[in-house]
C-alpha positions in Angstrom: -7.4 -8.4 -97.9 -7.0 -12.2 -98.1 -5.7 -13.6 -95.0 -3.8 -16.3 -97.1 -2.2 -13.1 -99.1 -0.9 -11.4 -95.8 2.5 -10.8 -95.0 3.0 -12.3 -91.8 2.3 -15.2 -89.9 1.4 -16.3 -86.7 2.1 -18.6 -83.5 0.7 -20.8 -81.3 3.1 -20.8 -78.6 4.0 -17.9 -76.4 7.7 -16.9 -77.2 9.8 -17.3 -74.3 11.6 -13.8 -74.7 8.4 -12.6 -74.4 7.7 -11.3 -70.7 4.7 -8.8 -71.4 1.4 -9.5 -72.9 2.1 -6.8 -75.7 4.9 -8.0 -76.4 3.8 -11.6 -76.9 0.9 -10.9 -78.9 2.3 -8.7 -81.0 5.0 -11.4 -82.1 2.7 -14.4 -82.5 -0.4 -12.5 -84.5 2.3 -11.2 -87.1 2.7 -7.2 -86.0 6.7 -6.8 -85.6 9.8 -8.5 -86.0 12.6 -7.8 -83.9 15.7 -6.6 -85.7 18.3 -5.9 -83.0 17.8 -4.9 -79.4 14.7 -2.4 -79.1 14.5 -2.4 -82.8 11.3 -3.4 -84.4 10.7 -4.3 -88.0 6.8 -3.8 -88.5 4.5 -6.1 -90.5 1.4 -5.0 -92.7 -1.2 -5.2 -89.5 0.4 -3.0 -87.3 1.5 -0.7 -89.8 -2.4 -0.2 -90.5 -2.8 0.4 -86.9 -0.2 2.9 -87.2 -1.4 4.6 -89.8 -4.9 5.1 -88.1 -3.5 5.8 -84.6 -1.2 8.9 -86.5 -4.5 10.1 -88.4 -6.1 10.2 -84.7 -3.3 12.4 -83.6 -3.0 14.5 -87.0 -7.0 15.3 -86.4 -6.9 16.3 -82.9 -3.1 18.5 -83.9 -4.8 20.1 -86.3 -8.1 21.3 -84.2 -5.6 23.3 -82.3 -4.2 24.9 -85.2 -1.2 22.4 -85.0 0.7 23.0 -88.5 2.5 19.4 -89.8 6.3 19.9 -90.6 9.5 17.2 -90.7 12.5 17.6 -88.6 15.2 15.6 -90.2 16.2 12.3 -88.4 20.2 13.0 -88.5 20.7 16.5 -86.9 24.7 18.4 -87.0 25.7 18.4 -83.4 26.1 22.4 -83.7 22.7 22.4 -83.4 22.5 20.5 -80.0 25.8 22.3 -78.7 23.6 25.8 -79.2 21.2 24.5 -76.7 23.8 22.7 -74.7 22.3 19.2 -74.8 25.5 18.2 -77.1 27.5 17.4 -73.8 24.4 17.2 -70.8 22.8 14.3 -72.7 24.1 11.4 -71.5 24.7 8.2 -73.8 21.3 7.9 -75.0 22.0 10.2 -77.6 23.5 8.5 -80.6 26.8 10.6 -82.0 28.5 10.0 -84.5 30.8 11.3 -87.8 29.8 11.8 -91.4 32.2 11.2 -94.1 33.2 15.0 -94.0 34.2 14.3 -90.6 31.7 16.5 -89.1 29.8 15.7 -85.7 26.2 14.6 -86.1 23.7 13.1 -83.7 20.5 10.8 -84.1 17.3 13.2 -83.2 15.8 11.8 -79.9 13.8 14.7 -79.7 13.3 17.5 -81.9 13.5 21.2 -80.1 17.1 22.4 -81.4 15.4 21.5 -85.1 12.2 23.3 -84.4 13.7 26.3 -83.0 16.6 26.2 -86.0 13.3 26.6 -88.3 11.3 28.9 -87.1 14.1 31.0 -85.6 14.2 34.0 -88.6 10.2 33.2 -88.9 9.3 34.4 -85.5 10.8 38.1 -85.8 7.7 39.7 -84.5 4.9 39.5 -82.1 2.0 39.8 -84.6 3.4 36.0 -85.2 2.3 34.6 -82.3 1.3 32.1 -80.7 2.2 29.0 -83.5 2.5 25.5 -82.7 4.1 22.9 -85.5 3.8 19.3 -84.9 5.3 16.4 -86.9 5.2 12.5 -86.9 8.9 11.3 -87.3 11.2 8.3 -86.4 13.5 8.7 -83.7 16.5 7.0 -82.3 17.1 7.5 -78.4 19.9 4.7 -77.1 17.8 3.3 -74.4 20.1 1.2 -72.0 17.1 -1.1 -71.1 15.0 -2.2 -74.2 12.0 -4.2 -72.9 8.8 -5.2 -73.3 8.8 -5.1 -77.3 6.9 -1.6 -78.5 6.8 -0.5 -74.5 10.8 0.8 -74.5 12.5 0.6 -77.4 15.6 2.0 -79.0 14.1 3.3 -82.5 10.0 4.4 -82.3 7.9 6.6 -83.9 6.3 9.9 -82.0 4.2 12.8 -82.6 6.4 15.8 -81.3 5.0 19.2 -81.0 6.5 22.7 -80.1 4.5 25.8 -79.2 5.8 29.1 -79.1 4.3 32.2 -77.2 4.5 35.8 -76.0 3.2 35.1 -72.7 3.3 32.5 -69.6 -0.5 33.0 -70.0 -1.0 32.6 -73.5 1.5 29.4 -72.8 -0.8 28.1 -69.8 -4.0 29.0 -72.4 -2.5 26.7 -75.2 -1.2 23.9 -72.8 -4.8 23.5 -71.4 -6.3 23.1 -75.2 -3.5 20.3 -76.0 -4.0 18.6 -72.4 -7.7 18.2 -73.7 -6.7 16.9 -77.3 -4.8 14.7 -75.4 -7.2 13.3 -73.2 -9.3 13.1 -76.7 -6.6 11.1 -78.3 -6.4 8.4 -76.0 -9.9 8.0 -75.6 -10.3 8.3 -79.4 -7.9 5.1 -79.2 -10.0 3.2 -77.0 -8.4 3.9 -74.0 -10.1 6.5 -72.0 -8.8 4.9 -68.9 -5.5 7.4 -69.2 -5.0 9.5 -66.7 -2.6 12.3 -66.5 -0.1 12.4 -63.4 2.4 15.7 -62.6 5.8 14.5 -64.0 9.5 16.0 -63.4 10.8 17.2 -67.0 14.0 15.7 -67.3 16.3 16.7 -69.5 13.4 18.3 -71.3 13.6 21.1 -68.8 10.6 24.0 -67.7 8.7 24.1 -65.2 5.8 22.3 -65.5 4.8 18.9 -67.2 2.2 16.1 -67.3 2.6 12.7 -68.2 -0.4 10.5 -69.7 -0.2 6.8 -68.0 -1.7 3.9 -68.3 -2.5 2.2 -65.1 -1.3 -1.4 -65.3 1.0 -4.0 -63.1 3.3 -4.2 -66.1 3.9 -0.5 -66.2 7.8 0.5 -65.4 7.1 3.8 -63.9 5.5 4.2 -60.1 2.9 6.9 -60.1 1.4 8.3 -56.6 -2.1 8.4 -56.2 -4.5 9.5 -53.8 -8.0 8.3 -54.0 -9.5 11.0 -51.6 -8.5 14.2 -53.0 -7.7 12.9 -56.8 -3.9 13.5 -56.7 -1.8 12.4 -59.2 2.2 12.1 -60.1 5.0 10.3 -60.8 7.3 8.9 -58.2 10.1 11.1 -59.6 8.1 14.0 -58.9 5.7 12.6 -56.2 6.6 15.7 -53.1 7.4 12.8 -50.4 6.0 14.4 -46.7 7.1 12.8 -43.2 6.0 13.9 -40.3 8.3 12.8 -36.9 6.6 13.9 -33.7 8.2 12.6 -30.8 7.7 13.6 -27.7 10.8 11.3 -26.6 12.9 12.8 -23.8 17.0 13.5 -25.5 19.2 10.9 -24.6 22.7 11.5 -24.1 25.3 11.0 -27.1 26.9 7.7 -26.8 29.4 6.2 -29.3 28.9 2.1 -29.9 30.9 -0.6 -31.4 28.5 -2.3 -33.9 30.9 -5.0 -35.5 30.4 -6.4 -38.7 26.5 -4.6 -38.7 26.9 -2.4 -42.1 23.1 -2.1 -43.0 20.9 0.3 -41.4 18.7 -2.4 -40.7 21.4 -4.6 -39.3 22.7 -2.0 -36.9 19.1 -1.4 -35.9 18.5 -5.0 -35.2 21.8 -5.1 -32.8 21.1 -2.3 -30.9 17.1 -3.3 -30.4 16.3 0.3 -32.2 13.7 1.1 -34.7 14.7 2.2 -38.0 12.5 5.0 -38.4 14.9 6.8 -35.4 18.1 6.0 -37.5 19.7 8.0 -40.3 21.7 6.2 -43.5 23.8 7.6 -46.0 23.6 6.9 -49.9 26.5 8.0 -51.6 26.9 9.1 -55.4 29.6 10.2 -57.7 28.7 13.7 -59.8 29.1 12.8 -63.5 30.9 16.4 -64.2 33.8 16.1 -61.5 33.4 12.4 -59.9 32.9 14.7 -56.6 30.8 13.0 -54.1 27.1 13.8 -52.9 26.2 12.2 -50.0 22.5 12.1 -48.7 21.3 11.5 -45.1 17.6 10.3 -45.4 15.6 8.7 -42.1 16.6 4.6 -42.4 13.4 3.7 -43.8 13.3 6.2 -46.3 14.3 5.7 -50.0 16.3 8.6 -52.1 15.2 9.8 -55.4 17.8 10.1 -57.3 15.7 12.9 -59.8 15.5 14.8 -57.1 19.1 14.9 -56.3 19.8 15.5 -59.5 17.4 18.5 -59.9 18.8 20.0 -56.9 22.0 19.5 -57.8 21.8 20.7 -61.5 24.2 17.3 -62.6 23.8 13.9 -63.6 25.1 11.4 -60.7 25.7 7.5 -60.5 26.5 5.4 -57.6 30.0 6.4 -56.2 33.3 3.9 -56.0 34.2 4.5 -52.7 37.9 3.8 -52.2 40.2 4.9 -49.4 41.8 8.2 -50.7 37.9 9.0 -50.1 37.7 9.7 -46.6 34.5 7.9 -46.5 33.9 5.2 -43.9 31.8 2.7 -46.3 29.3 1.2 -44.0 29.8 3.7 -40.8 29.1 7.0 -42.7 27.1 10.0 -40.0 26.8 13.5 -40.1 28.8 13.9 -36.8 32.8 14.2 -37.2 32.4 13.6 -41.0 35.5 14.5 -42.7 36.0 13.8 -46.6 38.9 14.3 -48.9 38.2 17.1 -51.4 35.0 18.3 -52.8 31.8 16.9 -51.5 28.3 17.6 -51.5 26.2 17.1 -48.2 22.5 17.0 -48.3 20.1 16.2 -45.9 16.5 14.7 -46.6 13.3 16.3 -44.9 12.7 12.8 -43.1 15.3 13.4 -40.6 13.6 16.8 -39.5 12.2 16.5 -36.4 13.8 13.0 -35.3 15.6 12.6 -31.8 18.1 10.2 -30.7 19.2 9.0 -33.9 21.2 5.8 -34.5 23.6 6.8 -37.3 27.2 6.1 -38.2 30.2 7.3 -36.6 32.1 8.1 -39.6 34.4 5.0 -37.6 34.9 1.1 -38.9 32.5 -1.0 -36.5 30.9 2.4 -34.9 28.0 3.8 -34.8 27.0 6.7 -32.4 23.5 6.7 -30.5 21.5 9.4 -29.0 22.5 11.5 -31.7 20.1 15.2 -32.3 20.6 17.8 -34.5 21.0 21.6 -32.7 23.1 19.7 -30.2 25.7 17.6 -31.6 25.7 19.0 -34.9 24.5 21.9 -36.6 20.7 22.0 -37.3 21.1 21.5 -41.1 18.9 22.5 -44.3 16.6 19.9 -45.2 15.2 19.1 -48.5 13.0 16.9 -50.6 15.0 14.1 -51.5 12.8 11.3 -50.9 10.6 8.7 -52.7 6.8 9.2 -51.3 6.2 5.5 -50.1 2.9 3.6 -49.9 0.6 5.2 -47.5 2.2 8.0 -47.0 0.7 11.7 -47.0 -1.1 13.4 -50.0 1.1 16.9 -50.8 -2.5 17.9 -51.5 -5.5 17.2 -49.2 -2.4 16.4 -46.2 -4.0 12.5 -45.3 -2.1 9.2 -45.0 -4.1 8.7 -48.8 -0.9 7.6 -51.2 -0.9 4.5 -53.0 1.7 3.3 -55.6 0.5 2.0 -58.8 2.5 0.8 -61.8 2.1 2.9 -65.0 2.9 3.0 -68.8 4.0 6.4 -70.0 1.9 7.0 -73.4 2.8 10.8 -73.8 3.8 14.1 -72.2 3.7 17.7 -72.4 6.1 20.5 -71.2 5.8 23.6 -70.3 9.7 24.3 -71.5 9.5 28.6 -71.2 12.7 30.1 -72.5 15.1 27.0 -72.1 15.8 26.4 -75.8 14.9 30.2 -77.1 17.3 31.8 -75.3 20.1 29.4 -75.8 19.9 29.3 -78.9 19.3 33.2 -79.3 15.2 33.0 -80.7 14.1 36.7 -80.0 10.9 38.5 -81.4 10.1 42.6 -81.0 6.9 43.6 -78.7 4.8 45.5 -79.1 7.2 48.6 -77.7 10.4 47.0 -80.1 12.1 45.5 -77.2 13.5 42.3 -78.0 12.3 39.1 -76.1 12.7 35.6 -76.0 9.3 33.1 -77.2 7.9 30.9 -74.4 8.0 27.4 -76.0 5.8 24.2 -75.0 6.2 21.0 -75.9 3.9 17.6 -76.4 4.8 14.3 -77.3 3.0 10.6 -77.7 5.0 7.4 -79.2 2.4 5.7 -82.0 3.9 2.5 -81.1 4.1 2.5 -77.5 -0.2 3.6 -77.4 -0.7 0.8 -80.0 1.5 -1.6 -77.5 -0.7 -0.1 -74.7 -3.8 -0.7 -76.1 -3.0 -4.2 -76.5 -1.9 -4.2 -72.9 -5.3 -2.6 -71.7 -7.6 -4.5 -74.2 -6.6 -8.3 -74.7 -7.7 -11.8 -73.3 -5.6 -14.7 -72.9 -6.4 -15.8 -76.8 -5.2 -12.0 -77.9 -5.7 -8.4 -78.4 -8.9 -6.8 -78.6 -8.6 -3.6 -80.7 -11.1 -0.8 -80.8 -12.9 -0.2 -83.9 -11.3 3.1 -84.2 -7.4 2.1 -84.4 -8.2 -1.8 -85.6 -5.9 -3.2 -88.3 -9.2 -4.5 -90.1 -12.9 -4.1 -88.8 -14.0 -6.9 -89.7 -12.5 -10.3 -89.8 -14.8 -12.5 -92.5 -14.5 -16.6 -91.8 -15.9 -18.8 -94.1 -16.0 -22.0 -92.3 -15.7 -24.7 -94.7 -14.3 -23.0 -97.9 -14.7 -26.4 -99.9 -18.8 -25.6 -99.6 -19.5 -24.0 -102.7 -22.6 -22.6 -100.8 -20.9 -21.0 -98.6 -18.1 -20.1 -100.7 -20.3 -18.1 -102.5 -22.1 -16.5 -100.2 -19.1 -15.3 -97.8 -17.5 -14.2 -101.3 -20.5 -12.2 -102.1 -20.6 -10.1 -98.9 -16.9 -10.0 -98.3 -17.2 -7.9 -102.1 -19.7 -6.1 -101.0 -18.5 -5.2 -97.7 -15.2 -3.7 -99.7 -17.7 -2.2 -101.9 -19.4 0.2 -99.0 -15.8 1.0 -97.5 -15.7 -1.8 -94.9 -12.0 -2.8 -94.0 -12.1 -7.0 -94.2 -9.8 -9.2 -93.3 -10.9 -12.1 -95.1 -10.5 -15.6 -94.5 -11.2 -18.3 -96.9 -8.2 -20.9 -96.2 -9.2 -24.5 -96.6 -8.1 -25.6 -92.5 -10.3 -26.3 -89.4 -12.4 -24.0 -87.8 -10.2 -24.1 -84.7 -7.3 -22.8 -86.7 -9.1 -20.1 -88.4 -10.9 -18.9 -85.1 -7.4 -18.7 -83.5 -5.6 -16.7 -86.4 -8.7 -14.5 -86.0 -8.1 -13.9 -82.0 -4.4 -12.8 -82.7 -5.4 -10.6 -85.3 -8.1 -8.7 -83.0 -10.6 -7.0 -85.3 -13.5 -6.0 -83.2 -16.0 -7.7 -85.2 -15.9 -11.3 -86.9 -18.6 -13.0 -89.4 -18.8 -16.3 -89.5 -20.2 -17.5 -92.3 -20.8 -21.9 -92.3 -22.7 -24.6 -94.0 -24.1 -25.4 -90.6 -25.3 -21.5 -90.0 -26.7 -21.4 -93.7 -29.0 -24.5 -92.9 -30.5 -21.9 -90.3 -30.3 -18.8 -93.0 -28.2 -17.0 -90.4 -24.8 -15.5 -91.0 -23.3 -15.0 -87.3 -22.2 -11.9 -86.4 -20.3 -11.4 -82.6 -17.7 -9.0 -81.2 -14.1 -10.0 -80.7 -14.8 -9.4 -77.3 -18.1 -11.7 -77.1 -19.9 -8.6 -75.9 -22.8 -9.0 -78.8 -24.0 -11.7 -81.0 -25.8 -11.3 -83.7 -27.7 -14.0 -85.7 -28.7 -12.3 -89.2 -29.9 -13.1 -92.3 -27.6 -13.8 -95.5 -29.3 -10.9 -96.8 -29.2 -8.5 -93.7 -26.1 -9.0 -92.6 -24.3 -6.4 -94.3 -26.8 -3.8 -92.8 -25.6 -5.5 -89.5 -22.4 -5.3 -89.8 -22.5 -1.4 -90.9 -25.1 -0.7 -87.7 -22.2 -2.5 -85.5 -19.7 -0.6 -86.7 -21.7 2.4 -85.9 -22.4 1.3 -82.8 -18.9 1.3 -81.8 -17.4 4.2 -83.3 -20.5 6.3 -81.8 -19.4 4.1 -78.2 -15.8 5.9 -78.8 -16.9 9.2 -79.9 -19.1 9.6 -76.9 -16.4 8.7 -74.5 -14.1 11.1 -75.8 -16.7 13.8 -75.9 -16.6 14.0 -72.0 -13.3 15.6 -73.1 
C-alpha cells in the first residue's frame, strides 16, 4: 500500500473531545470516524487490525473445537420474552417495530439466538458437549459512550455459547476457554491481562471471570491483593469489616443535630467518629417504586450490584417525598416507620459496632448510644458493601486490598440452565429422562482490545502495535523521493518485500522527513525502513523498531533478509509469551 493512496488522513493536534490516549490516537492516525454518539465509522488501518485481531480469536475458537456460526443482528422480541430478558433488560436494549408491526430488538448479546438454533439439534446426550462461536456486530444502548472504541454503542465481539451434560464437563470446558483466553490477549501483545472474579449481571450463573487491563484510564475498580494473588471486580469484590470494640455500652440518648444532614456533618457536631455511626442510602425498586433502604457503618460505601443481586430487581436512587414516611436526612433503624412496602437491609459493617450515632427517624435528631440486641432487634446482616482500599483480602484474611482501575477486554460465564430451561432446551440421558443443557458463555469486543492495545502500547508520538495485530509490518520511508537513487532503491525493496508476503506501508510522498516520520508514529507499525540519500552515501538502509528498542544499519542488499529476521524475531517474542499459557 501507498501511503499517498490511503484512505484516511491524519492530525497533528490532539482533538479536544478526545480525553483518552486511545481515543486520541485513533482519530489523528486515520482509524475511525465518529458517526453519532458511541458510533464509530472505521478507516482502512484499523479495519486491518480488525481483521487480524478476529483471525487471532477464530484460531484459538477453533483449537477448542469452537464451530463459527451468525446470529442475526435484528432478533423478534418473542425470542427475548422466552428467556424473559424482553422486560428485565433495561433501556440498553434497543426495541423497536418492523413494518408488520411486529416487536423486534437489536442483539446485544446473542444467547436467546443460540439456544433458538440449536434447540431441535441438541435432542440427545450423545451430542454433547458443543460450543459455537461467531464474530458479529452488536448494538447495546450504552447511556455513557466514552473514550472512543473503550464504550461504545455499536461494536463488534466474538460471542460464544457452550452447552453440556454436566457442571463438570461445564467447569472442564470453561478452564480450556479461560486458557485460549489468556492466549488471545497475549497473542495480541498484551500478556499483561489478568483475569479478576466478576458478578454476571444480567448475563446471570454462577460463576464468571472478567479479563482487564490494568490502567488509570480504566472505568471499572478491580480489588487486588498482592500477597495471596487475589483478584475481582469491585462489583463482586466480598467487602470484610471487622469492629472489635471493647467500648463499655453507653446509654441511649436522643440529640438535636440542627441543620447536620450528612453522616459526616453529624459526626463532626457531636465530636464522634464516623466509623461508630450508621447512614442510610435509600433506593426506589424499578418493578414497584417500593423503597430499599440500606444501613451501612458511615464510612462505608454500598454497592448497588449487590443490592440488586440480593434483591433480584433493578433499583435507582429514590424521590423521597412526604407521603414516604421517610425522614430525608434523619433516617435510623430505631422507631422507623414507612408508608407502604419497603425493604430493610442491613450491611455486615454495622455487625459488631456499639454506641452508634445514627438518625432518629426525626427532622434535626439524631439518637446516640444506639446498639443492636438492646434498642432494636439484632438484625440479619449482609454483604452490601464496596471493599475499600486497604481493606481485608476474602482470601488470605490480611489488610492486603488495593484498588486499581481496569479495562474490561472480555468475559466468560458459567450461565448453567438460565436460558435452557426458559426457553424449554431439554436433551434425553442416558436412562431417557429429559434434562436441561448447562450452557457457558465467552465474549471479547475486537474493537475495545484493539483500543486497549493502543492504551497499553503507545508513546506520546502514538501507538505502538505488536507485530501480530499491526495494520502493516513494515512502514517503508524513502526520505527524499525526488533522489532518483533512492527512489529506486526503496522502490526495489518495497516490490520485493510485497513479493515475499511482507505487509508495507509505503511512503514515497515528496514532504520533509519530519512530516513523514510523524505520519509514520500515528500509523504504528512495529518496524520502519528508512531508506535516504544520506544513508546510501554509507550503503546502509536503516532499519529500527517503532519502539526504538533495535536499530539496525544494513546493507541495500541485506536488508530484506533483515527485515524478514526482525519480523521473526517478534512474532517468535509473542509466541513464546503466550506459550506460558
Amino acid at each position: 500500500m501507498k501511503l499517498d493512496k490511503l484512505i484516511s488522513d491524519r492530525f497533528k493536534e490532539r482533538p479536544s473531545e478526545c480525553v483518552i490516549d486511545s481515543h486520541a490516537f485513533m482519530v489523528r492516525g486515520g482509524y475511525i470516524k465518529a458517526v453519532a454518539n458511541g458510533i464509530y465509522s472505521q478507516y482502512p488501518a484499523l479495519k486491518r487490525v480488525s481483521k487480524k485481531i478476529e483471525n487471532i480469536i477464530r484460531e484459538e475458537m477453533d483449537k477448542i473445537d469452537g464451530q463459527e456460526v451468525l446470529f442475526p443482528v435484528v432478533l423478534p422480541a418473542s425470542l427475548w420474552e422466552e428467556s424473559g430478558r424482553f422486560e428485565s433488560v433495561g433501556s440498553e436494549l434497543l426495541r423497536f417495530k418492523d413494518r408488520n408491526n411486529s416487536q423486534m430488538v437489536l442483539g446485544m448479546t446473542h444467547e436467546e439466538a443460540c439456544v433458538h438454533l440449536v434447540r431441535e439439534y441438541g435432542h440427545s446426550y450423545n451430542r454433547y458437549p458443543f460450543m459455537l462461536y461467531q464474530i458479529q456486530t452488536k448494538f447495546r444502548d450504552e447511556a455513557r459512550s466514552r473514550g472512543g472504541l473503550i464504550r461504545v454503542r455499536e461494536f463488534n465481539m466474538k460471542d460464544a455459547y457452550s452447552f453440556h451434560t454436566s457442571q463438570e464437563d461445564l467447569q472442564d470446558y470453561y478452564d480450556k476457554c479461560f486458557k485460549a483466553y489468556q492466549r488471545i490477549f497475549a497473542r495480541a501483545g498484551i500478556p499483561e491481562v489478568i483475569s479478576v472474579e466478576s458478578d454476571s449481571g444480567m448475563m446471570g450463573g454462577s460463576l464468571s471471570h472478567e479479563f482487564m487491563l490494568l490502567t488509570p484510564i480504566g472505568e471499572d475498580s478491580i480489588a487486588v491483593c498482592e500477597k495471596c494473588g487475589y483478584r475481582a471486580n469491585m462489583e463482586a469484590a466480598k467487602s470484610i469489616i471487622v469492629n472489635n470494640s471493647d467500648e463499655q455500652l453507653k446509654n441511649l440518648e436522643l440529640v438535636k443535630t440542627p441543620d447536620q444532614k450528612t453522616i459526616e456533618d453529624v459526626c463532626n457536631y457531636l465530636k464522634k467518629p464516623v466509623e461508630s455511626s450508621c447512614k442510610a442510602v435509600v433506593y426506589q425498586k424499578d418493578s414497584d417504586n417500593s423503597f430499599v433502604i440500606i444501613f451501612t457503618r458511615g464510612d462505608i460505601e454500598v454497592n448497588e450490584t449487590k443490592v440488586k443481586n440480593f434483591i433480584k430487581d433493578n433499583i435507582h436512587p429514590a424521590l423521597i417525598d412526604e407521603e414516604s414516611g421517610i425522614t430525608a436526612g434523619f433516617i435510623g433503624p430505631k422507631d422507623l416507620k414507612l408508608n407502604g412496602k419497603y425493604t430493610v437491609l442491613f450491611d455486615s459493617s454495622l455487625k459488631g459496632v456499639k454506641n452508634i450515632v445514627a438518625g432518629a427517624n426525626k427532622i434535626d435528631y439524631h439518637y446516640t448510644g444506639l446498639n443492636f440486641g438492646r434498642d432494636i432487634e439484632e438484625p440479619q446482616f449482609n454483604d452490601f458493601a464496596k471493599i475499600i482500599d486497604g481493606g481485608i483480602c476474602p482470601s488470605c484474611n490480611e489488610n492486603s486490598i488495593s484498588i486499581k482501575r481496569g479495562i474490561e477486554v472480555g468475559n466468560i460465564f458459567q450461565l448453567g440452565t438460565k436460558y435452557t430451561k426458559s426457553m424449554n432446551m431439554q436433551y434425553l440421558d442416558k436412562n431417557g429422562q429429559s434434562q436441561y443443557p448447562i450452557m457457558g458463555c465467552y465474549g471479547i469486543g475486537v474493537g475495545r482490545l484493539a483500543a486497549s492495545v493502543i492504551e497499553e502500547k503507545h508513546d506520546k508520538f502514538g501507538p505502538i502495535w505488536p507485530i501480530s495485530i499491526a495494520p502493516w509490518q513494515v512502514h517503508l520511508c524513502c526520505v527524499r523521493a525526488d533522489d532518483k537513487n533512492a527512489k529506486a532503491i526503496a522502490d526495489n525493496l518495497y516490490n520485493s518485500l510485497q513479493a515475499s508476503g511482507i505487509e508495507v506501508i509505503y511512503d514515497d510522498r515528496d514532504v520533509r522527513a519530519g512530516v513523514m516520520f510523524s505520519d509514520a508514529d500515528l500509523i504504528g507499525s512495529p518496524i520502519r525502513v528508512i531508506v535516504s540519500p544520506r544513508n546510501l552515501e554509507k550503503g546502509i538502509v536503516e532499519i529500527v523498531t517503532r519502539d526504538k528498542q533495535i536499530s539496525i544499519n544494513a546493507s541495500v542488499d541485506s536488508a530484506e533478509d533483515e527485515v524478514k529476521n526482525l519480523i521473526k524475531k517478534l512474532f517468535d517474542e509473542i509466541e513464546e509469551k503466550a506459550n506460558n499459557f
